[in-house]
N, C-alpha and C positions, 0 to 999 in steps of 0.2 A: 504494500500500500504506500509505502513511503515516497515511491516512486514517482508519484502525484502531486505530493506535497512541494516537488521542485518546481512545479511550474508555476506556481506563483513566489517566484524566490524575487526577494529584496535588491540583488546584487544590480550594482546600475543606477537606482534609482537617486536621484539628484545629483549626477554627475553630467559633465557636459564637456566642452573642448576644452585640454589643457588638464592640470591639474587636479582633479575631483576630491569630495568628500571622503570618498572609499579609496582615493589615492593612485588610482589608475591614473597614468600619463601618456596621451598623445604623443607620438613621434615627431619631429621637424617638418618631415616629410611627407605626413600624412600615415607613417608604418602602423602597425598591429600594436596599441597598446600595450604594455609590459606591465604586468603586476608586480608591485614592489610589499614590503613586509607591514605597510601600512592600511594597504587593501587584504592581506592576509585578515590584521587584526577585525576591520571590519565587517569581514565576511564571519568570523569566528565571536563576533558581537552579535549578529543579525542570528547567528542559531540559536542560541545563548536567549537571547531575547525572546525567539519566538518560545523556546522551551519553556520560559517562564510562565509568556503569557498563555501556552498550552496547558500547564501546570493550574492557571487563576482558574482558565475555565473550568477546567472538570473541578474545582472546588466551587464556583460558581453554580454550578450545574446542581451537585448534589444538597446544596443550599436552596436555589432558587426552582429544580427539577426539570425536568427536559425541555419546556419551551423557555427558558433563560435569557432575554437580550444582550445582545451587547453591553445597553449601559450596566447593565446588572456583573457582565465580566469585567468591562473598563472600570467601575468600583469594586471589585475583589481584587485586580490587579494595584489596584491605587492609582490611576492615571486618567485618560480619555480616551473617549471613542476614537480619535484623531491619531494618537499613538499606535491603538491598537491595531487600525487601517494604514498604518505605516507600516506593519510587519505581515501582515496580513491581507490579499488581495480584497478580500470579501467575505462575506459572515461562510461562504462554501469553504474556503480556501480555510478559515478557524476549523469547520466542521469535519477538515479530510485530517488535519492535527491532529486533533481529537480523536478517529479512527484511527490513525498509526498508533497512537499509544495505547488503547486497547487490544489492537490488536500485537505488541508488544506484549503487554502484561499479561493479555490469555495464552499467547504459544509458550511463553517463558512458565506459567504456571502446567500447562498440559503438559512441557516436556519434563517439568519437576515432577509431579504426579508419577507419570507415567513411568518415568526412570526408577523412583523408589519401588515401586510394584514389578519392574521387570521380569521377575523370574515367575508369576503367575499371569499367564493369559490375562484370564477372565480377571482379576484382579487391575490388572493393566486397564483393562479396557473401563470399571467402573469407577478408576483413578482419574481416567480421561473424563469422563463423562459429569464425575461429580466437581472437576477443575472447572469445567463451561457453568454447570450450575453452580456454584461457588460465586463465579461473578455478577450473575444475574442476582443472588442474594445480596450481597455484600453492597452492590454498589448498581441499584435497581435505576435510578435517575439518570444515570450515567451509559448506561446500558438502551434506556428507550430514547435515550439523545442520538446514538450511533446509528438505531433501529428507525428513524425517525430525521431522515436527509431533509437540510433546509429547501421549500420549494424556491428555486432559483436554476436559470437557465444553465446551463455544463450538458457538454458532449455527451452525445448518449451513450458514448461506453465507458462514459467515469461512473459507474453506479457504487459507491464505497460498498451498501451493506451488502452486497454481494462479491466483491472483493476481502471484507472479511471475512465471509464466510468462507471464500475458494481461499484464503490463506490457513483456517482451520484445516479444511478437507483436503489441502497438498499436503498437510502435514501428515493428519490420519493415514491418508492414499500411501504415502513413503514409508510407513509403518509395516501395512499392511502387505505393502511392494516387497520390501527387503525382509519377509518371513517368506512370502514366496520362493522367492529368489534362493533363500540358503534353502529351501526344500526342491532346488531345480524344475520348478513349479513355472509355469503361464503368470506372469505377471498384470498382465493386460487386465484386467478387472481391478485393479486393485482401487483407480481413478473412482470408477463407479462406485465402489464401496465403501470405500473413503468418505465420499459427497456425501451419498445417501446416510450414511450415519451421521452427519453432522445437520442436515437436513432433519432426521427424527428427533435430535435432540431439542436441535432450535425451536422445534413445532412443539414439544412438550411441555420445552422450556419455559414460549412465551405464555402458554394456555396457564402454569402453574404461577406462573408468576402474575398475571391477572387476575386469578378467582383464588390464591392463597388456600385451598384445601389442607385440611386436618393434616395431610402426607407433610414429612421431612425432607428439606432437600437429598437426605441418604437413602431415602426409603427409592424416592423418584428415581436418585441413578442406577438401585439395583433394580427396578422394576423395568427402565432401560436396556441395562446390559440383560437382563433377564431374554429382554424379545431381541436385543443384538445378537447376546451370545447364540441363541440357538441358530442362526444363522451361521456364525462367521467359527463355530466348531464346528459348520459339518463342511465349511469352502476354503478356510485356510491352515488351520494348523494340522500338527503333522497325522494324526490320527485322520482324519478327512484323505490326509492324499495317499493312506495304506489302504484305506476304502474303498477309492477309487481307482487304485490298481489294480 
């Protein structure tokens, strides 16, 4: 996702011929400007900066809850609207920030999860599942902010919440790829089953976290892995592919 987040980058802006703010200098001649260690610094301000005011919003957010304005983030932040549209192309351009670092803190929490459970499948798998639900409890405002793209014009195949979903499901999919793979298995599904469980999860997710049911978030991941595992015991691990030989 992050990948997005550069297109509205800062670098440039209020610089003109000759000497600039961010320190870029025009050649005699007309040449290719030369970045000197002054435009380093500024460019190493401008991430800095925006990290912060990525930082205000999601405390903003979970203060003020999914629909948050601006001025509501330019007062968390301590500053102004004007600041914050200095680092910032547009309320979209705040809102893909904010998906990069969730989607940050959910792969960084699924590969945590997951790692410590390693040596039991099913165990792995409800590690995974209870890491996505884990966020949506924890930090529910923040969550239906990311689910919940500002209405504003962007290319149709900038869709974030579907980008973090396929950054979820590449990760699952590589899981379930390289079990394959040590079992000299058909990896080719793996994409597909990857998706599709982060797909079930999502869809569970959001129904629990709407209607709040007597269920515990622990109860909900193993009644998940419950209806995963019977699938993905009898398609990928090793007992499945003596089956099928």
């Amino acid at each position: 996702m992050s990948r997005r987040s550069t297109h509205h980058s800062d670098a440039g802006r209020g610089s003109g011929p000759g000497v600039g703010r961010d320190g870029e200098r025009d050649g005699a001649s007309g040449s290719r400007p030369r970045r000197d260690r002054r435009s380093s610094r500024w460019d190493e301000h401008r991430r800095a900066r925006r990290h912060e005011l990525t930082a205000a919003t999601i405390v903003a957010i979970r203060a003020h809850g999914a629909d948050v304005g601006m001025s509501q983030v330019a007062a968390q932040a301590r500053t102004s609207k004007t600041v914050v549209y200095r680092h910032f192309a547009d309320k979209n351009d705040l809102y893909l920030a904010v998906c990069d670092w969730v989607a940050a803190v959910l792969v960084g929490q699924l590969q945590g999860a997951m790692r410590d459970a390693a040596e039991n499948p099913r165990r792995t798998l409800v590690a995974g599942i209870d890491a996505y639900l884990g966020l949506i409890e924890a930090d529910p405002e923040v969550y239906r902010y990311v689910m919940r793209p500002p209405k504003l014009d962007r290319p149709e195949n900038e869709d974030p919440v579907s980008d973090l979903c396929t950054v979820i499901g590449d990760h699952i999919a590589e899981i379930i790829s390289t079990e394959l793979r040590r079992q000299n298995r058909d990896a080719a599904p793996a994409q597909t089953w990857g998706h599709a469980l982060v797909g079930m999860v999502r869809a569970a997710g959001d129904q629990w976290l709407a209607n709040r049911p007597e269920l515990d978030r622990e109860g909900l991941a193993e009644q998940l892995a419950d209806l995963a595992w019977s699938g993905l015991s009898r398609t990928v691990t090793p007992a499945a592919a003596s089956s099928a030989s």
